[in-house]
C-alpha positions, 0 to 999 in steps of 0.5 A: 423797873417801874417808872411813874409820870406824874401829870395832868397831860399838859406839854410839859408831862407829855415830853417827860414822858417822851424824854423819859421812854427814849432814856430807858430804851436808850438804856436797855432797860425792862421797864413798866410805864405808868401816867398818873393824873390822879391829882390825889395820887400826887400827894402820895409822892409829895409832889405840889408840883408837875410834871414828876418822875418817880421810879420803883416808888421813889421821886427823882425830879418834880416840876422840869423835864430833865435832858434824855441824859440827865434822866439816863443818869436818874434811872441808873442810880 
């Protein structure tokens, strides 16, 4: 699985992030981590807005940091 952060490295990015690795270890999961801060990239996903969550090429959530819960539930479906 690979699980995109999409972000300039503001507070906000930093605790996806977090959020996001203690989900997917929480999870069991064999996962790649990327952090993305190309802002050009950003477009590639549709994001106006950051931080952004995208797994295996597909946006999940864009402009909030989900609860390590919510995200569990991301990542499974």
């Amino acid at each position: 699985m690979k699980i995109q952060i999409l972000g300039a490295g503001c507070a906000k990015c930093n605790n996806l992030t977090l959020a996001t690795k203690a989900a997917a270890d929480n999870l069991g999961l064999d996962y790649e981590l990327e952090k993305v801060t190309d802002f050009l990239r950003f477009a590639d996903f549709g994001v106006m807005i950051t931080p952004a969550l995208v797994v295996d090429g597909k946006l999940m959530v864009a402009g909030k940091v989900p609860a390590v819960g919510e995200i569990e539930k991301l990542l499974q479906s």
